[in-house]
PyMOL CGO cylinders between C-alpha atoms (Angstrom):
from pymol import cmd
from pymol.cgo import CYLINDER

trace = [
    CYLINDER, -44.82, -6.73, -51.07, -45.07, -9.91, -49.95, 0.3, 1, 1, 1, 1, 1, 1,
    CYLINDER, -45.07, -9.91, -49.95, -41.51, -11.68, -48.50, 0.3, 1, 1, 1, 1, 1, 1,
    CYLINDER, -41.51, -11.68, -48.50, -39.83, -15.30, -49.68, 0.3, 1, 1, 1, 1, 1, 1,
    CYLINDER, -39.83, -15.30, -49.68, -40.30, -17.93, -46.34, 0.3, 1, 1, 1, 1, 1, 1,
    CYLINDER, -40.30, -17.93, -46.34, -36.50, -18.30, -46.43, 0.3, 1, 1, 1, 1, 1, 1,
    CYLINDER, -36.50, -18.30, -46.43, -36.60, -14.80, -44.75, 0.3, 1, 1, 1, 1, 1, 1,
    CYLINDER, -36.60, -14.80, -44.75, -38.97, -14.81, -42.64, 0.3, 1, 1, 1, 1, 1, 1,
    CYLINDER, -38.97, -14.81, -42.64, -37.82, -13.22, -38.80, 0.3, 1, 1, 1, 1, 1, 1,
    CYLINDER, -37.82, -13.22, -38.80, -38.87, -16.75, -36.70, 0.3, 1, 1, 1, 1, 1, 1,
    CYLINDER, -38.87, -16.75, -36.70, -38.70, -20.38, -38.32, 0.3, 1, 1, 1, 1, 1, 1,
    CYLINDER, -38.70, -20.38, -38.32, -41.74, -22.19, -38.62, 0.3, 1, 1, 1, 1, 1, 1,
    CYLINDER, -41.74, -22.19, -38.62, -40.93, -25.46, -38.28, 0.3, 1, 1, 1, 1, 1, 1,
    CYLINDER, -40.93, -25.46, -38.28, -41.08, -26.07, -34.33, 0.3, 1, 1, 1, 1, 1, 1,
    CYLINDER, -41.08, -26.07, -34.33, -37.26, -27.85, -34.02, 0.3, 1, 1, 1, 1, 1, 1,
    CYLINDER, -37.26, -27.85, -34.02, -35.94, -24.86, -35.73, 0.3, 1, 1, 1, 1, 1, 1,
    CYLINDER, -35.94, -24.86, -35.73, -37.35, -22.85, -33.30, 0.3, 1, 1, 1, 1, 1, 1,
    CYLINDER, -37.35, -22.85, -33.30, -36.06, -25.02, -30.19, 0.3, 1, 1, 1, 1, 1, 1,
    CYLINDER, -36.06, -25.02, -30.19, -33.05, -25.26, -31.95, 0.3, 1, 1, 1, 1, 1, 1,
    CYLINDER, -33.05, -25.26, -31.95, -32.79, -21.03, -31.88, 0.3, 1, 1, 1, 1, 1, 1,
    CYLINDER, -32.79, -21.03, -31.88, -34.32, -20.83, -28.35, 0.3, 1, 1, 1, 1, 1, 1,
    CYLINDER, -34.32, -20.83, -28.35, -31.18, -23.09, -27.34, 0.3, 1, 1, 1, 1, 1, 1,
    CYLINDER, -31.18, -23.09, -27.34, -28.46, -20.76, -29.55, 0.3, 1, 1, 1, 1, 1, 1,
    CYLINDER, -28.46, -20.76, -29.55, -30.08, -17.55, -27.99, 0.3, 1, 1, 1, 1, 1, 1,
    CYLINDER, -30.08, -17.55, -27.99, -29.83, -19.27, -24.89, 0.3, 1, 1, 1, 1, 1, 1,
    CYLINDER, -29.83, -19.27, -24.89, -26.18, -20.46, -24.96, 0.3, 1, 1, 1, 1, 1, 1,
    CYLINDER, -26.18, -20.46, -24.96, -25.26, -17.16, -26.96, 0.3, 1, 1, 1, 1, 1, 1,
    CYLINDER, -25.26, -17.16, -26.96, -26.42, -14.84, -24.39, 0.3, 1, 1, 1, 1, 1, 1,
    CYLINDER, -26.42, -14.84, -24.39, -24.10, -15.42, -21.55, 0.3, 1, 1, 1, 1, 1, 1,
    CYLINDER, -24.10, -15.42, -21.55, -21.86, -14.13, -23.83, 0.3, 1, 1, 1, 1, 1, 1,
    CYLINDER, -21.86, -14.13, -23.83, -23.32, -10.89, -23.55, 0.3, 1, 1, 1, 1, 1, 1,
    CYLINDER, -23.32, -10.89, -23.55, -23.51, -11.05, -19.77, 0.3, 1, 1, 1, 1, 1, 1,
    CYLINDER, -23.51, -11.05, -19.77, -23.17, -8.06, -17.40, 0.3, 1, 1, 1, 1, 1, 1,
    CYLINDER, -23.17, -8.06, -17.40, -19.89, -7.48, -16.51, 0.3, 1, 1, 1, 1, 1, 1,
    CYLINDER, -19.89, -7.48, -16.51, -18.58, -7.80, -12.96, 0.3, 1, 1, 1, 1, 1, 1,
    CYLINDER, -18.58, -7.80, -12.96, -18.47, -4.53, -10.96, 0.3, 1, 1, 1, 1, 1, 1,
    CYLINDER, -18.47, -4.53, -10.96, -15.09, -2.71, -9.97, 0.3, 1, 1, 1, 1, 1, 1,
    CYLINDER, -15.09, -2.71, -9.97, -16.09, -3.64, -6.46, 0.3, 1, 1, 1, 1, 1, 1,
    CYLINDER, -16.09, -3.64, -6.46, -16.63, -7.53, -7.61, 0.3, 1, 1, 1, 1, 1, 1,
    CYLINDER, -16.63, -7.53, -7.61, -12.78, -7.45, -9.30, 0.3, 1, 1, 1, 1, 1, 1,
    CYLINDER, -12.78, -7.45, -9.30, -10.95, -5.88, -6.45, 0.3, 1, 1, 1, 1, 1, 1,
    CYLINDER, -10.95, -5.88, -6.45, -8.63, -8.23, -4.66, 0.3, 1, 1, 1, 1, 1, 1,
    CYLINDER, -8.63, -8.23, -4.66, -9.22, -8.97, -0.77, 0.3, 1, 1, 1, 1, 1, 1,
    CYLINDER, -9.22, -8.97, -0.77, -7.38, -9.70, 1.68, 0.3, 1, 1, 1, 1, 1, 1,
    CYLINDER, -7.38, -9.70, 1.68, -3.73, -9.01, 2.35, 0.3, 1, 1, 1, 1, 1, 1,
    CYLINDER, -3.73, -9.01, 2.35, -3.68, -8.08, -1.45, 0.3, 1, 1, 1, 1, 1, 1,
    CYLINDER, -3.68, -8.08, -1.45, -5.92, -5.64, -1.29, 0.3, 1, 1, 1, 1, 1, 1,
    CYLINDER, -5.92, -5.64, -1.29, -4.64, -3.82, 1.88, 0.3, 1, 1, 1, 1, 1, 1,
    CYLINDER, -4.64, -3.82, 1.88, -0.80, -3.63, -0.03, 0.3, 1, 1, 1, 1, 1, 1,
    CYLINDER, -0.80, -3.63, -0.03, -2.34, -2.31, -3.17, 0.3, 1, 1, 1, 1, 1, 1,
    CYLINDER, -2.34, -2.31, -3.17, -3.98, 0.55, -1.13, 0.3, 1, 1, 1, 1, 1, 1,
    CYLINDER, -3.98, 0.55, -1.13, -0.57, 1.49, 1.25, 0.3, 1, 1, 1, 1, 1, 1,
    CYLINDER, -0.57, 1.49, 1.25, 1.95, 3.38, -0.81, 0.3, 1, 1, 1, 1, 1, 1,
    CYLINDER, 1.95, 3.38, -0.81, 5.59, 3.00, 0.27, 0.3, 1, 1, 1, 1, 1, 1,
    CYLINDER, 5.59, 3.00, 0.27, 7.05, 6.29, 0.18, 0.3, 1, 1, 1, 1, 1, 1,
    CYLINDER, 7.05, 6.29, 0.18, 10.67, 6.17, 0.23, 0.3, 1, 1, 1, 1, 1, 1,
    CYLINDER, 10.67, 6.17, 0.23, 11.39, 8.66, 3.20, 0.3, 1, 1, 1, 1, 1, 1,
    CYLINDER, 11.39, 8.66, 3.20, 13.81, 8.23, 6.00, 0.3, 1, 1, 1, 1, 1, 1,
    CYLINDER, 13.81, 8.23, 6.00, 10.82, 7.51, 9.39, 0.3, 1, 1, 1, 1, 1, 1,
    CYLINDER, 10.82, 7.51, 9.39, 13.40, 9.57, 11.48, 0.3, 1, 1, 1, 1, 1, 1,
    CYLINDER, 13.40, 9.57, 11.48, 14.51, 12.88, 9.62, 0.3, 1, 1, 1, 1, 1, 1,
    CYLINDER, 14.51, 12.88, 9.62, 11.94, 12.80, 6.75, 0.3, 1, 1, 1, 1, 1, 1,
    CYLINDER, 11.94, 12.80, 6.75, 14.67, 12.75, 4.18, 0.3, 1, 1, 1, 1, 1, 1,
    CYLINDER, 14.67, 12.75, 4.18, 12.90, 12.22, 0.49, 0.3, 1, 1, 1, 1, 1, 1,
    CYLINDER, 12.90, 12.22, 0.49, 13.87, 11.91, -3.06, 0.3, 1, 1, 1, 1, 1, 1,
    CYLINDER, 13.87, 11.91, -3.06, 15.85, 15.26, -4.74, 0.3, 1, 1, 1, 1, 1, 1,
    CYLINDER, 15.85, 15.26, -4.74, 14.65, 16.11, -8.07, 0.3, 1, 1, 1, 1, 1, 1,
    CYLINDER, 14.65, 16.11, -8.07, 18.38, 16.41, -10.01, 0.3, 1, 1, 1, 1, 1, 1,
    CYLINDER, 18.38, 16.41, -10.01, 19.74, 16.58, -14.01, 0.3, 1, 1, 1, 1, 1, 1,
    CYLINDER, 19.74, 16.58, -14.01, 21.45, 14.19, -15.63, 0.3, 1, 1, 1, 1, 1, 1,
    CYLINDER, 21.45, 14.19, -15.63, 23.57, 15.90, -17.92, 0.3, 1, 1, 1, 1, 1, 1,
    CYLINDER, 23.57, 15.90, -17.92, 25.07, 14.46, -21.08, 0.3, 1, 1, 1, 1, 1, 1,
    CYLINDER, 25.07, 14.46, -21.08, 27.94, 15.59, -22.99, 0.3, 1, 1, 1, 1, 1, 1,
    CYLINDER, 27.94, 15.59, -22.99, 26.03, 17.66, -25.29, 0.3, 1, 1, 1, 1, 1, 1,
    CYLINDER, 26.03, 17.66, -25.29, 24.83, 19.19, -22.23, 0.3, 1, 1, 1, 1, 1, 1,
    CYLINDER, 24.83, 19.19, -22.23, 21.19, 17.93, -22.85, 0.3, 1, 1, 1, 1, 1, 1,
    CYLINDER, 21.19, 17.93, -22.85, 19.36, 17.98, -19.15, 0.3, 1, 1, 1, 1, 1, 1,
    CYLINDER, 19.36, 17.98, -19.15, 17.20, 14.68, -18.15, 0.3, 1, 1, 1, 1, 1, 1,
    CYLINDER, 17.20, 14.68, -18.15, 15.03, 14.96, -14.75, 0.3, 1, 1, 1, 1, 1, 1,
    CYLINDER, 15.03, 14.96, -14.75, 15.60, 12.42, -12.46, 0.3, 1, 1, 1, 1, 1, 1,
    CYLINDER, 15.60, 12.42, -12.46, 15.36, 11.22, -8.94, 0.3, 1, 1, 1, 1, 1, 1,
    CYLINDER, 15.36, 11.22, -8.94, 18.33, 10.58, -6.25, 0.3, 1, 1, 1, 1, 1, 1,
    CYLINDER, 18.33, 10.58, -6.25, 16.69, 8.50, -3.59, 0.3, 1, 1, 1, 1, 1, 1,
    CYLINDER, 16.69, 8.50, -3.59, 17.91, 8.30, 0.18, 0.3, 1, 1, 1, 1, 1, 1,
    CYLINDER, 17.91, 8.30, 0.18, 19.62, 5.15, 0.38, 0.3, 1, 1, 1, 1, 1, 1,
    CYLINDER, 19.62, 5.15, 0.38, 16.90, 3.55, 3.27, 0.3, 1, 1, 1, 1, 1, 1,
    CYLINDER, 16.90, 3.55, 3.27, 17.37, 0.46, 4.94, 0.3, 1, 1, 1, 1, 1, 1,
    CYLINDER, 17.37, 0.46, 4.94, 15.03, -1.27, 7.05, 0.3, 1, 1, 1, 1, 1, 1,
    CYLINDER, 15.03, -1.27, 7.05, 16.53, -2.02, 10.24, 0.3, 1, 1, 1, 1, 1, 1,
    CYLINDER, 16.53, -2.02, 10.24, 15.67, -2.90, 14.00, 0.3, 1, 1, 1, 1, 1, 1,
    CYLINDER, 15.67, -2.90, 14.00, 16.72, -0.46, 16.51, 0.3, 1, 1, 1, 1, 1, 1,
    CYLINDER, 16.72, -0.46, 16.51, 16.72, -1.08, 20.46, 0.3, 1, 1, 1, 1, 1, 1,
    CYLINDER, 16.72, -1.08, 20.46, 15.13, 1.83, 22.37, 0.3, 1, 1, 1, 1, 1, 1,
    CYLINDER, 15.13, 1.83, 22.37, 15.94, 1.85, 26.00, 0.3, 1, 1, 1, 1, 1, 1,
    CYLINDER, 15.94, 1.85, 26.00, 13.36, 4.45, 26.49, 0.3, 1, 1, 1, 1, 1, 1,
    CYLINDER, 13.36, 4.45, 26.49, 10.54, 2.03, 25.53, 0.3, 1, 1, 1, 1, 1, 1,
    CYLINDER, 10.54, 2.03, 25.53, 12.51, -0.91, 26.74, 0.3, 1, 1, 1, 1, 1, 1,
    CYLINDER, 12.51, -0.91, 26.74, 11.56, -3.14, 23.31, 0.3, 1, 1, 1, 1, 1, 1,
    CYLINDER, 11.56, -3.14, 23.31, 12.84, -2.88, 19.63, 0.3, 1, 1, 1, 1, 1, 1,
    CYLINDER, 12.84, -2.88, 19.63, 11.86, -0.49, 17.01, 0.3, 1, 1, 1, 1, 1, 1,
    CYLINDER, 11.86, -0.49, 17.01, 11.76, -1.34, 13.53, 0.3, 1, 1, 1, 1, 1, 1,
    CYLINDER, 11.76, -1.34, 13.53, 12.56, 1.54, 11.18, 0.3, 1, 1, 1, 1, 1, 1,
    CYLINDER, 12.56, 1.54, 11.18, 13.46, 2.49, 7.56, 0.3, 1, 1, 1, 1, 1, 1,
    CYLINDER, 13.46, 2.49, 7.56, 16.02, 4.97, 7.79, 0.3, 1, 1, 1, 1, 1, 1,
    CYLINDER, 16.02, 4.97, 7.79, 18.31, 6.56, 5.46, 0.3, 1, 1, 1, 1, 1, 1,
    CYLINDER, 18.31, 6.56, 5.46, 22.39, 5.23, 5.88, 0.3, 1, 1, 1, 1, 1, 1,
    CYLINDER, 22.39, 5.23, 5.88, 22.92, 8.64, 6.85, 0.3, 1, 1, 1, 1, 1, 1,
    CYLINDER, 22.92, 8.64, 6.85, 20.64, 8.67, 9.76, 0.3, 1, 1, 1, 1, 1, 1,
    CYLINDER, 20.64, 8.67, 9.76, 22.14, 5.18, 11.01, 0.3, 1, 1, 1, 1, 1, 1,
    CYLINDER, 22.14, 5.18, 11.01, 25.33, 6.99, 11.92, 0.3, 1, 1, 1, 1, 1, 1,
    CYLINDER, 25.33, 6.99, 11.92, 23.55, 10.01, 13.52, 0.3, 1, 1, 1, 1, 1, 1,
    CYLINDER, 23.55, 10.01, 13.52, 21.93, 6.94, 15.89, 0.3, 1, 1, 1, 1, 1, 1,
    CYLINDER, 21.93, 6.94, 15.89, 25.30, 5.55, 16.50, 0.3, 1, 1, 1, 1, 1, 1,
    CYLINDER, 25.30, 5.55, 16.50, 26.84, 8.78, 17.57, 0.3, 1, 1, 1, 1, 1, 1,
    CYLINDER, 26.84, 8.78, 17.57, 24.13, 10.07, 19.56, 0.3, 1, 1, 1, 1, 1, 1,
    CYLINDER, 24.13, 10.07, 19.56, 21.83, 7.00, 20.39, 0.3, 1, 1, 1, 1, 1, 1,
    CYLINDER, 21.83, 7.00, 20.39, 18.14, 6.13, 19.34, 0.3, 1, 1, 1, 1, 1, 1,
    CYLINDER, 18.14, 6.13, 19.34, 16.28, 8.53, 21.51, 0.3, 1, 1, 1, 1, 1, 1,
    CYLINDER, 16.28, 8.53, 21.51, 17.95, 11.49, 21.63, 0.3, 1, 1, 1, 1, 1, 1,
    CYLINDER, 17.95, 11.49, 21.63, 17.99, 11.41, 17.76, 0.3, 1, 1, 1, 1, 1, 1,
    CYLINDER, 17.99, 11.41, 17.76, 14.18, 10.76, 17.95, 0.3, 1, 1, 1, 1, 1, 1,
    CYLINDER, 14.18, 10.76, 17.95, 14.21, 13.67, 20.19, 0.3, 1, 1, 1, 1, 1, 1,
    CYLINDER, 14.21, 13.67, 20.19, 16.28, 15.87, 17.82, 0.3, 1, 1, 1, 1, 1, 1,
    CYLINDER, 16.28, 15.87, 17.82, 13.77, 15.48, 15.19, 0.3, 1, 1, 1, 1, 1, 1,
    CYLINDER, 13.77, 15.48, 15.19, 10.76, 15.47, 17.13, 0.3, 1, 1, 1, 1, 1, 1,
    CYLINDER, 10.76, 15.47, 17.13, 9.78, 12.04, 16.34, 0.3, 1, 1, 1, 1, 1, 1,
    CYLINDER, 9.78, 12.04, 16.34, 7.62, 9.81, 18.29, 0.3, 1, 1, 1, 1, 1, 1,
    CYLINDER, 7.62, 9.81, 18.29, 9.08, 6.31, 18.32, 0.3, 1, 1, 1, 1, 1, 1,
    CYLINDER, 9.08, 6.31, 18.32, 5.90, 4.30, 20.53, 0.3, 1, 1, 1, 1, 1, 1,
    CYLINDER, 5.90, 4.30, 20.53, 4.06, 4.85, 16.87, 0.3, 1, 1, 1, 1, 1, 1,
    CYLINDER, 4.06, 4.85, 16.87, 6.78, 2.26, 15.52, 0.3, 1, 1, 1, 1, 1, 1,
]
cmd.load_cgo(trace, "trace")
């Protein structure tokens, strides 16, 4: 069977065939690789916060989020957390004899008042020269 020129797999006429060579040639970045995972991750300071989690836990008692209901009126329950109201805040340890920063739940910042830094560190068995 023989086939019409018209559709014939590669011109004959040579500018058609720069022309193509040019098209295939433009056309095929196009269909370029992909960058690897490794190539699209962020460096830098970005990528060092993107691989630190900040768990919301008190750094002196280890208080944590308490899985509660919400209940409605027509006594449907919904899951949710109650988080430890943390603050970040700068404590003076005279044991050390420099400033500690922590994040520590409200209720914790009064336990420091009453009973001082250290000796609440102590309570709790927590080593404050890692702060």
């Amino acid at each position: 069977v023989a086939h019409p020129q018209h559709l014939a797999s590669t011109p004959r006429d040579p500018d058609m065939r720069l022309l193509l060579l040019c098209a295939l040639a433009l056309g095929c970045s196009a269909f370029a690789p992909l960058p690897s995972k490794q190539q699209l991750r962020p460096t830098g300071r970005a990528a060092a916060a993107s691989s630190i989690q900040m768990l919301r836990v008190c750094d002196i008692t280890g208080k944590k989020a308490n899985n509660a209901n919400r209940v409605t009126f027509s006594n449907k329950h919904n899951a949710y957390w109650q988080y430890p109201n943390l603050q970040t805040k700068k404590f003076f340890s005279p044991k050390l004899d420099r400033t500690v920063k922590l994040k520590v739940a409200t209720s914790t910042i009064r336990t420091i008042r009453k009973l001082g830094l250290d000796e609440t560190a102590a309570k709790y068995g927590v080593d404050l020269a890692k702060f």
